[in-house]
matplotlib code that plots the C-alpha trace (Angstrom):
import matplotlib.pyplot as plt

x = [111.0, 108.0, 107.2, 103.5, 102.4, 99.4, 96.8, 93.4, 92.5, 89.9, 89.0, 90.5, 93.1, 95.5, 97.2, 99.1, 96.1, 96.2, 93.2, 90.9, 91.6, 87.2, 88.6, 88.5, 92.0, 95.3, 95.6, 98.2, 99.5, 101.3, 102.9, 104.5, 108.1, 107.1, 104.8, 102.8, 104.4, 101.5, 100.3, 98.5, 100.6, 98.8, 100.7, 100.1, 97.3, 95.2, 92.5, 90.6, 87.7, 84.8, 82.4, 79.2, 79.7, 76.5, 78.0, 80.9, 80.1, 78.9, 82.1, 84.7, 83.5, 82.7, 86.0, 89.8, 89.7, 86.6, 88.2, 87.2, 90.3, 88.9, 88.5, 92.3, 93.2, 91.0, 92.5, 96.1, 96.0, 95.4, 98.1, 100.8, 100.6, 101.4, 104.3, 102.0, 99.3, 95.9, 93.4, 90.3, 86.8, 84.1, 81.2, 78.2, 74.7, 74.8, 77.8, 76.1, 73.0, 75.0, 76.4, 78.8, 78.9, 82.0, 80.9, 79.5, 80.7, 79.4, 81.6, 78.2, 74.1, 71.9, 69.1, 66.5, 65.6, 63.1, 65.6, 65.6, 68.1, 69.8, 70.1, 70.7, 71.5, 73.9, 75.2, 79.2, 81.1, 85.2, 86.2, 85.4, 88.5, 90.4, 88.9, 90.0, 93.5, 93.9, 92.8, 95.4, 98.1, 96.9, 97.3, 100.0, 99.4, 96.0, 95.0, 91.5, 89.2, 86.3, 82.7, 81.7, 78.1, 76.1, 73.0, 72.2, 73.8, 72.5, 74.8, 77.8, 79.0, 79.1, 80.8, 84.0, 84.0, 84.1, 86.5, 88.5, 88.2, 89.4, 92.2, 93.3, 92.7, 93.5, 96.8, 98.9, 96.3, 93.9, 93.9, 91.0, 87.9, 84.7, 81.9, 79.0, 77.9, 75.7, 74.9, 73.2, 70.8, 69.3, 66.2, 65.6, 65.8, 63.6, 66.9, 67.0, 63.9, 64.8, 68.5, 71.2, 74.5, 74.1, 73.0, 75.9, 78.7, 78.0, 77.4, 80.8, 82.6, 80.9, 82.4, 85.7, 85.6, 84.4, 87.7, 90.1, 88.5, 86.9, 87.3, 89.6, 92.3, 92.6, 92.0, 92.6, 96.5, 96.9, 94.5, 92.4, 89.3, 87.6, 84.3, 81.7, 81.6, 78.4, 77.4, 74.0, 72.2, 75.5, 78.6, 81.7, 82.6, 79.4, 80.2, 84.0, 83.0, 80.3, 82.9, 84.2, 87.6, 88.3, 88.6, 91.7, 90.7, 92.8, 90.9, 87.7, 85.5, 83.4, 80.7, 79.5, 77.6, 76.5, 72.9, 70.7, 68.5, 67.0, 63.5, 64.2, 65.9, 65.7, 66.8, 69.5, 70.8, 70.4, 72.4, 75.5, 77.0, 77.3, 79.9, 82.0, 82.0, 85.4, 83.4, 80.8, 84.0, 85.5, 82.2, 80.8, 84.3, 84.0, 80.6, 82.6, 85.2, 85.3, 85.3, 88.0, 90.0, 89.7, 91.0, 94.2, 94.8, 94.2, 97.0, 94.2, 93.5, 90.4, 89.2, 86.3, 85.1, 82.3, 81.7, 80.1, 77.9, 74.7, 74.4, 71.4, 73.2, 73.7, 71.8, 71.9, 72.3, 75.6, 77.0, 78.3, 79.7, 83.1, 81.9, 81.8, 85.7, 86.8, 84.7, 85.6, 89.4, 88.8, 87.3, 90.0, 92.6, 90.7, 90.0, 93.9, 94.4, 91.4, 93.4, 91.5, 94.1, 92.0, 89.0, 87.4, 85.2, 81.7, 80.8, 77.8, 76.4, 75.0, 73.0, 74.1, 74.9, 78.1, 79.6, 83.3, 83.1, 80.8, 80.3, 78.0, 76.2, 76.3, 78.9, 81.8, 84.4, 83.1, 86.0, 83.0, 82.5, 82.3, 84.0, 82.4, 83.4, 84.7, 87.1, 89.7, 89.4, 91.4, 94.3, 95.0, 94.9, 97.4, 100.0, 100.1, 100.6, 104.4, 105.5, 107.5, 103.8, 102.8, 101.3, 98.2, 97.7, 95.2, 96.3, 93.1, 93.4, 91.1, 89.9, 88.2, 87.9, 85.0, 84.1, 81.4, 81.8, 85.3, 85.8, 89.1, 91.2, 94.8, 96.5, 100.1, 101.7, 104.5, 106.7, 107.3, 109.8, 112.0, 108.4, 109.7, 107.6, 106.7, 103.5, 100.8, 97.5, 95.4, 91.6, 89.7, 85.5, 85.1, 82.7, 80.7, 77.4, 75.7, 76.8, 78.0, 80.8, 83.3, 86.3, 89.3, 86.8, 86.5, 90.4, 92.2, 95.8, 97.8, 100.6, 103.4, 105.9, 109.6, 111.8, 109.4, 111.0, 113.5, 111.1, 107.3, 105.9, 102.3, 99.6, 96.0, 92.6, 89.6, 86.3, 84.3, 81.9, 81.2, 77.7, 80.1, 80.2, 82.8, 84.6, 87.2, 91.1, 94.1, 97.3, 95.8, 94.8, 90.7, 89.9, 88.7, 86.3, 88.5, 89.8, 92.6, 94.3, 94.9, 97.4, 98.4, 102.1, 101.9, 101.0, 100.9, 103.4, 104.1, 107.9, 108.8, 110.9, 109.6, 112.5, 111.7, 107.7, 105.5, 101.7, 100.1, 96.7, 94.1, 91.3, 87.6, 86.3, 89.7, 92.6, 96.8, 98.9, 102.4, 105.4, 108.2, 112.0, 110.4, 114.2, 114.7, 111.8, 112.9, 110.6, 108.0, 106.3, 104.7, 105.0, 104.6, 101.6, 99.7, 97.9, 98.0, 95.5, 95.1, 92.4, 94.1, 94.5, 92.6, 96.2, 96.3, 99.7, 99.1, 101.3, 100.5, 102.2, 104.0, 102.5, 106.4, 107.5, 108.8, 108.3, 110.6, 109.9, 110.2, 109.8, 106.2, 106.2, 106.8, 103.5, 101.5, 102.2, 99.0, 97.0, 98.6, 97.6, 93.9, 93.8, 94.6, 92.3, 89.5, 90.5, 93.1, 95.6, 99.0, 101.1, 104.8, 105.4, 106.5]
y = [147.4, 147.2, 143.3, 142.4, 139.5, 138.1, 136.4, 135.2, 132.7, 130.4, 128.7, 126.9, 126.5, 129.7, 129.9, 133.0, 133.7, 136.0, 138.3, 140.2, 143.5, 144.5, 145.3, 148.7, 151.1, 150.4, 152.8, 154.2, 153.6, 156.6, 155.8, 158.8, 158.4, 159.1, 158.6, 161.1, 162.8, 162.4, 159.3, 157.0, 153.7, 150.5, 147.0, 143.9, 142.5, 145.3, 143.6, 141.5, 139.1, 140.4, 137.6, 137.8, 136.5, 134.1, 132.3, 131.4, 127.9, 127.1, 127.9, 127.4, 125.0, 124.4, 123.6, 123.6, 119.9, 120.8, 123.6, 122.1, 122.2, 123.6, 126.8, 126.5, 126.1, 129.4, 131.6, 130.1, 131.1, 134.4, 134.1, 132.7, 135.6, 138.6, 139.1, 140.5, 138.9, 138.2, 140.5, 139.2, 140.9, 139.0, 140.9, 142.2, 142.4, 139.5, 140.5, 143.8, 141.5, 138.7, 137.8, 136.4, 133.4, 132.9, 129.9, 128.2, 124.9, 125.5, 127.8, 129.9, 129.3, 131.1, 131.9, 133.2, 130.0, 133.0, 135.5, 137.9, 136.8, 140.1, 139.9, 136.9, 137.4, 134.8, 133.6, 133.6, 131.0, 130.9, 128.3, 130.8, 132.6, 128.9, 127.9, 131.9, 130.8, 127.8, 129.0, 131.8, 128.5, 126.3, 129.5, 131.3, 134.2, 136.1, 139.1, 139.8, 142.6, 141.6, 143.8, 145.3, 145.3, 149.1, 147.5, 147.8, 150.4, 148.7, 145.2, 147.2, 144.7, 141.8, 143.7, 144.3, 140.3, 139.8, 142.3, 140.8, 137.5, 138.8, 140.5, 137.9, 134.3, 136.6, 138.0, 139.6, 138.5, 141.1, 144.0, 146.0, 146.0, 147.4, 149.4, 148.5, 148.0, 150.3, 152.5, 155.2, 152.5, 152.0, 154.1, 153.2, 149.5, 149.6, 148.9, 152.3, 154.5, 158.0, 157.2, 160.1, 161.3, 162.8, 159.6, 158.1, 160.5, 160.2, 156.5, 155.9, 157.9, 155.7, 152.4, 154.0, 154.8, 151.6, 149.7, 151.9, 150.9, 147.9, 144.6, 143.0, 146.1, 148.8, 147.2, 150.2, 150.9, 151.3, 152.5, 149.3, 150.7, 151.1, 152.9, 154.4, 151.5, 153.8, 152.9, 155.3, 158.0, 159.7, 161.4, 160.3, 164.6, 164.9, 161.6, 163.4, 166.8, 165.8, 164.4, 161.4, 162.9, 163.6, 159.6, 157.5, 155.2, 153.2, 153.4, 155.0, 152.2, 152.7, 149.9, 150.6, 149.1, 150.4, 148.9, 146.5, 143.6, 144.2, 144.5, 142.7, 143.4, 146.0, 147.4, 148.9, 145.8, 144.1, 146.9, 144.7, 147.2, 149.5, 147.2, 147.1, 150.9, 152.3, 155.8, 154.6, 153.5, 157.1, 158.1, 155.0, 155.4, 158.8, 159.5, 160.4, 162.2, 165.4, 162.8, 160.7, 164.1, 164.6, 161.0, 162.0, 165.4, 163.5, 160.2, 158.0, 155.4, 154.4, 150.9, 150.3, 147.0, 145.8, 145.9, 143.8, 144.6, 144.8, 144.6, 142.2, 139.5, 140.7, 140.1, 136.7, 138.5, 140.3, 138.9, 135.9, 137.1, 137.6, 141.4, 141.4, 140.3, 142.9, 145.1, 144.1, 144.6, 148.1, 149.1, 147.9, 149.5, 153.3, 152.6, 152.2, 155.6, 157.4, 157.2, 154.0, 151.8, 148.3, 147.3, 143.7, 141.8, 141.2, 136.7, 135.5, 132.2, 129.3, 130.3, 134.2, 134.9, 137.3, 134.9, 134.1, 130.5, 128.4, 124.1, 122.8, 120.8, 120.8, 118.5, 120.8, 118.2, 117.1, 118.2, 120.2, 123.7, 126.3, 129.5, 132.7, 134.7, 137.8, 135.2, 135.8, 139.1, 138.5, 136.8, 139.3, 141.9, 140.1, 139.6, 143.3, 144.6, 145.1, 143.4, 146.1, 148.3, 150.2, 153.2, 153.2, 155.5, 155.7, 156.1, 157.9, 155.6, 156.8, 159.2, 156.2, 158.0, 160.3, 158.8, 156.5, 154.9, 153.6, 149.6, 150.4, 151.3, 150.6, 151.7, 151.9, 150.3, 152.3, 150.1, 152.3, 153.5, 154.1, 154.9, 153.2, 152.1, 148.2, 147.0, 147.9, 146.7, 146.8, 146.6, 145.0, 145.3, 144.6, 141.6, 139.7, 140.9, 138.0, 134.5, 136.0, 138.2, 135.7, 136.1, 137.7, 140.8, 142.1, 142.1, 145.3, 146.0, 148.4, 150.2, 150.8, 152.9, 152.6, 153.0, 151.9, 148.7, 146.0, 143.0, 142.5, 139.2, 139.6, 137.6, 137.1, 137.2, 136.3, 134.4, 134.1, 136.6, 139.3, 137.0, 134.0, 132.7, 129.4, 129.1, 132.2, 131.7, 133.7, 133.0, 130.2, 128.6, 127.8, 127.4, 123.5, 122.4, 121.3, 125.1, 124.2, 126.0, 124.0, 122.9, 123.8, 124.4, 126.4, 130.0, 130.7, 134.0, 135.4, 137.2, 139.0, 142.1, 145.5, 147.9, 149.6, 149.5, 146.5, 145.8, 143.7, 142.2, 141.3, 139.6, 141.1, 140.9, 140.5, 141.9, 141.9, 142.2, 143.2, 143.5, 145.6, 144.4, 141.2, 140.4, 143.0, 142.3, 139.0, 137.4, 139.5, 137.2, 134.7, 131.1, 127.9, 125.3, 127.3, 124.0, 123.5, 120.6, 118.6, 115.8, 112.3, 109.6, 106.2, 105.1, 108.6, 109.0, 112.8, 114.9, 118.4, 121.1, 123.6, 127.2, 128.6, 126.1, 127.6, 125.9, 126.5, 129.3, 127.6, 128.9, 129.8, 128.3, 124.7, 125.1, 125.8, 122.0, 120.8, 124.3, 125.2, 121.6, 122.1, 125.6, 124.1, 122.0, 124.6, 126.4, 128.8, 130.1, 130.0, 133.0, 133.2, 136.4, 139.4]
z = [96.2, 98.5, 99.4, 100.0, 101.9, 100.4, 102.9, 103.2, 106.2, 105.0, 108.8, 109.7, 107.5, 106.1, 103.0, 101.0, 98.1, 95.2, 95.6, 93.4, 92.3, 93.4, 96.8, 98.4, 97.5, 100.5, 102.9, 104.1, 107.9, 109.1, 112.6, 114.3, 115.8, 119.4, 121.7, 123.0, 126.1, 128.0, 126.8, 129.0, 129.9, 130.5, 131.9, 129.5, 132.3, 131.1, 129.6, 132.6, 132.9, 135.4, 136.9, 138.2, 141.6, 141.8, 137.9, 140.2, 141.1, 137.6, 136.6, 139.4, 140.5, 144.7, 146.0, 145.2, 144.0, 141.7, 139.5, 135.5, 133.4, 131.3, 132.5, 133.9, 130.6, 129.2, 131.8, 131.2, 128.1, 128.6, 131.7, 129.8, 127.0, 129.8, 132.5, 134.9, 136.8, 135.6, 136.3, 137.8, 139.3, 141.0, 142.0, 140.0, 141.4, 143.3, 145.4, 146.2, 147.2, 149.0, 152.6, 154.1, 156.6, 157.9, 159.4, 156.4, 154.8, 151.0, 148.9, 147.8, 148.2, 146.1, 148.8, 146.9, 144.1, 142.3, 142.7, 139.2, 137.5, 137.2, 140.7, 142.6, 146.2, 147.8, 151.0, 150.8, 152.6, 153.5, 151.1, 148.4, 148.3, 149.2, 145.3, 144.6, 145.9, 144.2, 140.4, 140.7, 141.6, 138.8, 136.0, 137.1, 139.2, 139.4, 141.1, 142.3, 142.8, 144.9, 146.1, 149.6, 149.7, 150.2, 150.0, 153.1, 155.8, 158.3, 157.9, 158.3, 160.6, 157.6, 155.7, 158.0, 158.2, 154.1, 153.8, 157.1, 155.3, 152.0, 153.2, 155.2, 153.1, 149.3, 151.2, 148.3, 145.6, 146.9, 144.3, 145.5, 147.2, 145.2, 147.8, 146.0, 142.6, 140.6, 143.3, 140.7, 140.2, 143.7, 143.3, 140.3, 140.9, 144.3, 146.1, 148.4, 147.8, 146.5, 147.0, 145.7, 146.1, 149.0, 150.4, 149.0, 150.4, 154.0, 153.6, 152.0, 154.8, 157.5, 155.4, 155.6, 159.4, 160.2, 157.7, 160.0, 163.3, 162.7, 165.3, 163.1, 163.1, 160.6, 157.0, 155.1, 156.6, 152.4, 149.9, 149.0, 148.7, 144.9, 143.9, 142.9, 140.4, 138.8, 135.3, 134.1, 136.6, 138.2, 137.0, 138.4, 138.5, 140.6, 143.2, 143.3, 144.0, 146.7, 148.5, 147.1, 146.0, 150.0, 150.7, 149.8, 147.1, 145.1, 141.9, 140.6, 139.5, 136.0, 134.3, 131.3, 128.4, 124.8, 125.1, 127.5, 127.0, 130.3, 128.8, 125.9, 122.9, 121.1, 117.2, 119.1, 121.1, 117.7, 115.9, 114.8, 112.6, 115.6, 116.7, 113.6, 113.0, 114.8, 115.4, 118.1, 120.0, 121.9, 122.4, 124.0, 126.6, 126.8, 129.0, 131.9, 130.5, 133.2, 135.9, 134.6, 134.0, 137.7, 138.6, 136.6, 138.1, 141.3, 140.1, 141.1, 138.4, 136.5, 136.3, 133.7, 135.9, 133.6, 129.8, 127.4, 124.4, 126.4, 129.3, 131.3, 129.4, 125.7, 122.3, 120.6, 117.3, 118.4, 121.8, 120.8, 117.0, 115.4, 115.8, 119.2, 119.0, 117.1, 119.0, 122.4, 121.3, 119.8, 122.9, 125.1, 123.3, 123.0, 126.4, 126.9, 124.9, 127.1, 130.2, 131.6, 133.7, 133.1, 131.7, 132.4, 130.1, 132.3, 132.2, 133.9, 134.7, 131.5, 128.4, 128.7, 124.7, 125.9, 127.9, 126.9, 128.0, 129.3, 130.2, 127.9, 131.1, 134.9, 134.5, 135.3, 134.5, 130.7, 128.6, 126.4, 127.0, 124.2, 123.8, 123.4, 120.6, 123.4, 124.7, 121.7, 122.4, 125.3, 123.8, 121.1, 123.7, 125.7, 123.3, 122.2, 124.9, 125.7, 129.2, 129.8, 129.7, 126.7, 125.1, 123.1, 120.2, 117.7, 114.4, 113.2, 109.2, 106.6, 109.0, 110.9, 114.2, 112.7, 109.4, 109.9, 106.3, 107.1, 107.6, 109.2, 112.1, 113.5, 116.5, 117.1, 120.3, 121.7, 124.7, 127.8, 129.3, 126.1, 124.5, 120.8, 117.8, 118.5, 116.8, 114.8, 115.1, 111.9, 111.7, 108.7, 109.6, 105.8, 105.1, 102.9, 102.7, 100.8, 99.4, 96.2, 97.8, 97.9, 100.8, 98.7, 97.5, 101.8, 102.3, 102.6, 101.6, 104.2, 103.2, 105.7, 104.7, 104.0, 106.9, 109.5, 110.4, 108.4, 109.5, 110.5, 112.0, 111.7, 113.5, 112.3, 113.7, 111.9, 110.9, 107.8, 108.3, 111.1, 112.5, 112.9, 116.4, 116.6, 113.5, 114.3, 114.4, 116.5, 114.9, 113.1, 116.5, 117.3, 120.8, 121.4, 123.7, 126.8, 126.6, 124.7, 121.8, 118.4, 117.2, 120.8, 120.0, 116.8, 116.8, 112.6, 112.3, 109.3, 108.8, 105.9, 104.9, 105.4, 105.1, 101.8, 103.0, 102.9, 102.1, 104.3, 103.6, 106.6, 105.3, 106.2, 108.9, 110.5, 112.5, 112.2, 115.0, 113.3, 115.4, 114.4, 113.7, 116.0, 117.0, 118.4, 121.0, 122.3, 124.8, 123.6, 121.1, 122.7, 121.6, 123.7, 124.5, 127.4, 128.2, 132.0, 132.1, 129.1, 128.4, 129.7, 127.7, 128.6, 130.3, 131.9, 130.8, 129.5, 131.2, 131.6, 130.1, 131.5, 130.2, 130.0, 128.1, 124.5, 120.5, 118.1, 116.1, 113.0, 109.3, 108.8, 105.5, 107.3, 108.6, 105.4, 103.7, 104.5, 104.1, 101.3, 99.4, 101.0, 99.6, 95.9, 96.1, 97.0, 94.1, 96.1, 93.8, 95.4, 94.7, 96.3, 97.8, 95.5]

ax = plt.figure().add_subplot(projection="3d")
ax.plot(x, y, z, "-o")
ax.set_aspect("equal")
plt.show()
């Protein structure tokens, strides 16, 4: 007999709720035995954060004593969900724009106080990559790709000091080393008159010449080196054949957005069904396709370094919505099928709508920031992905890859080496379109079949409504405004048989992260308070906790007391499960 699992989240409290029979028909999740042979494996740190490098001490704070805890606490978070390090970019236009004085005190100084402010040249001191250092102690273990400037050829000279400096103060936490940002956008931006690839080739050879013989010793004795980090005007095939595909890079470097804002928005940057429609998702990744065929034949990987929604700093009525969640989780994961290596979610400095999180003052220290809705985006990413690296497959539901009526999509999670079934993850971009849709009429029943697994645990993300921006949930946990998950030692999972086939409901708009047989994936769950700094009490005798340290995994039903009584009482009917 097939058991169901009955859900509806109604934020911030979950309960099991019957639901109305006006909903759209199951669907049926077919997840094939085996991965594909050639199938793209990703490491759990796939999903990074990219920051624009002049939003750094807005965020970072200017020194290693000055780092908020409440951005510790956002990035350990994500850190204590994955076995590898966290991936981290900082660069942007203002790194391509910026110098670098070794001899000077302040972390960074934004020179130019009418600067545009898409572009906001800095001057880039040491104690940068000490704060750099020192975030990467106090969350576990980062690793950092940082930009070269191309700006100017000229200024060759501060460029072998920053990389120099970087190599030598980042040691092992170095990932990579970006040569400039957005090249294909020089001419057009004013930056290099008439600037083109054949500009470009010559240019980059000089860079690597100079890193083999540069004052400081050969900083390339290993491929370091990451680029063309081109977004619009060039094709990555075109940059490769000119030349390009001659130098030893470590990764081709790819930014990309679906939209701008840079002159305002527009009915497309606006476009919030775009977001929730799983079809726009392979094309939107897919613009460089013969380039990124290349890179494979040539085993060097692809880093998509920037993404966001829109890029210039996103649309207010999409950036900061539950639909840029889902979407910025769809897109990681089809990026992970596509043959990308990493992505990174772009964050800039205060009062951009995309950011993930931001202080809600100067006052770096206040205990009252708010999270962006892309942040939870990169905590359902983390836990899906299998520490022992994964592959990605889309499972192509209802047709969703080409039908652009479909409010679904799933994708099945295969762990590497051994290449075996693991998780499902099971999209929901159902919603209520007005007041009088009520909740349980948006959920969607999926049907997995007999055979596929004797257990699930399932995980849930999701908010009222696709435009919501702060009420959203992950495995019944909200982020709070000192970066810290709550309850912070309770992840709500959900267990329940499966081996004669299961239903399981995800209420819309919303997401399910089901593992398969979950005992037989120890230590891949993640449970635990990831709180590494914690608001102190008026006796400061808070203690912080440790991001390793395990809960309990107790019955999920212990946790539902409370929600279950609130739900009665908002007229939730409590059904036990079939």
């Amino acid at each position: 007999m097939r058991r169901r699992l009955w859900q509806l989240s109604c934020a911030p409290l979950l309960a099991f709720v019957s639901l109305s029979s006006a909903r759209k028909p199951p669907v049926n999740v077919t997840f094939p035995e085996s991965a594909p042979a050639n199938g793209n494996v990703v490491d759990d740190n796939f999903l990074g954060i990219s920051w624009e490098l002049s939003a750094v001490p807005s965020l970072w704070g200017d020194d290693p004593q000055a780092i908020p805890d409440a951005l510790q606490n956002y990035l350990a978070n994500i850190r204590a969900r994955m076995s590898n390090t966290l991936r981290m970019r900082v660069g942007g236009n203002s790194m391509d724009s910026s110098v670098y004085d070794p001899n000077q005190s302040e972390m960074i100084i934004l020179t130019d106080p009418d600067a545009y402010f898409n572009d906001v040249p800095t001057s880039i001191g040491p104690s940068l990559f000490d704060v750099m250092n020192a975030m990467s102690s106090c969350v576990g273990g980062m690793e950092y790709i940082i930009g070269l400037s191309m700006q100017d050829p000229s200024n060759a000279t501060n460029v072998l000091q920053l990389a120099s400096a970087a190599e030598t103060k980042l040691g092992g936490l170095l990932d990579a080393m970006t040569l400039g940002n957005e090249p294909d956008l020089y001419a057009g931006h004013g930056t290099r008159t008439n600037y083109t690839i054949s500009d470009y080739i010559p240019e980059i050879n000089e860079v690597f010449d100079a890193m083999e013989n540069s004052p400081y010793g050969n900083l390339v004795p290993e491929p370091i080196l990451a680029g063309p980090t081109i977004c619009c005007s060039w094709n990555l095939s075109d940059v490769l054949t000119a030349g390009m595909a001659q130098l030893s890079y470590k990764y081709y470097t790819l930014q990309h957005y679906p939209t701008y804002v840079c002159a305002g928005q527009t009915d497309a940057s606006g476009n919030i069904s775009y977001y929730i429609s799983h079809v726009n998702v392979a094309p939107f990744l897919s613009w460089q396709t013969e380039g990124m065929q290349m890179a494979k034949n040539q085993n060097v990987p692809v880093l998509l370094t920037e993404y966001n929604t829109a890029s210039c700093g996103g649309d207010p009525r999409v950036a900061p919505t539950f639909a840029a969640t889902l979407w910025a989780v769809d897109v990681a994961l089809k990026a992970a099928q596509l043959n990308y290596s990493a992505v990174y979610l772009h964050t800039r400095e205060l009062g951009i709508t995309y950011n993930l999180f931001e202080p809600t003052s100067t006052d770096l220290t206040s205990p009252d920031w708010q999270t962006g809705s892309p942040y939870y985006a990169t905590l359902v990413v983390a836990e899906l992905l299998s520490n022992l690296s994964s592959v990605i497959v889309d499972l192509n539901i209802n047709n969703s890859t080409t039908n652009s009526s479909s409010t679904v999509a799933a994708y099945g999670v295969y762990d590497s080496p051994m290449r075996y079934r693991s998780k499902l993850v099971l999209f929901n971009f159902n919603y209520p379109k007005n007041s009088s849709v009520t909740p349980n009429t948006t959920a969607q029943t999926f049907v997995l079949p007999p055979n596929l697994a004797d257990s699930v645990d399932v995980r849930l993300l999701h908010a009222p409504n696709i435009s919501e921006q702060t009420n959203i949930s992950w495995a019944g946990q909200t982020v709070q405004s000192n970066g810290e998950l709550q309850p912070s030692d309770r992840q709500l999972t959900h267990s329940f048989a499966c081996h004669e086939g299961c239903e399981i409901e995800v209420p819309g708009p919303g997401l399910a992260l089901v593992w398969l047989d979950p005992d037989e994936q120890a230590g891949q769950i993640y449970f635990g308070d990831s709180t590494v700094a914690p608001i102190k009490s008026s006796s400061n005798t808070t203690s912080t906790t440790s991001s390793s340290s395990p809960s309990i995994r107790a019955d999920p039903f212990s946790y539902f007391l409370f929600p279950l009584l609130a739900a009665v009482l908002s007229t939730y009917v409590v059904h036990s499960l079939l």
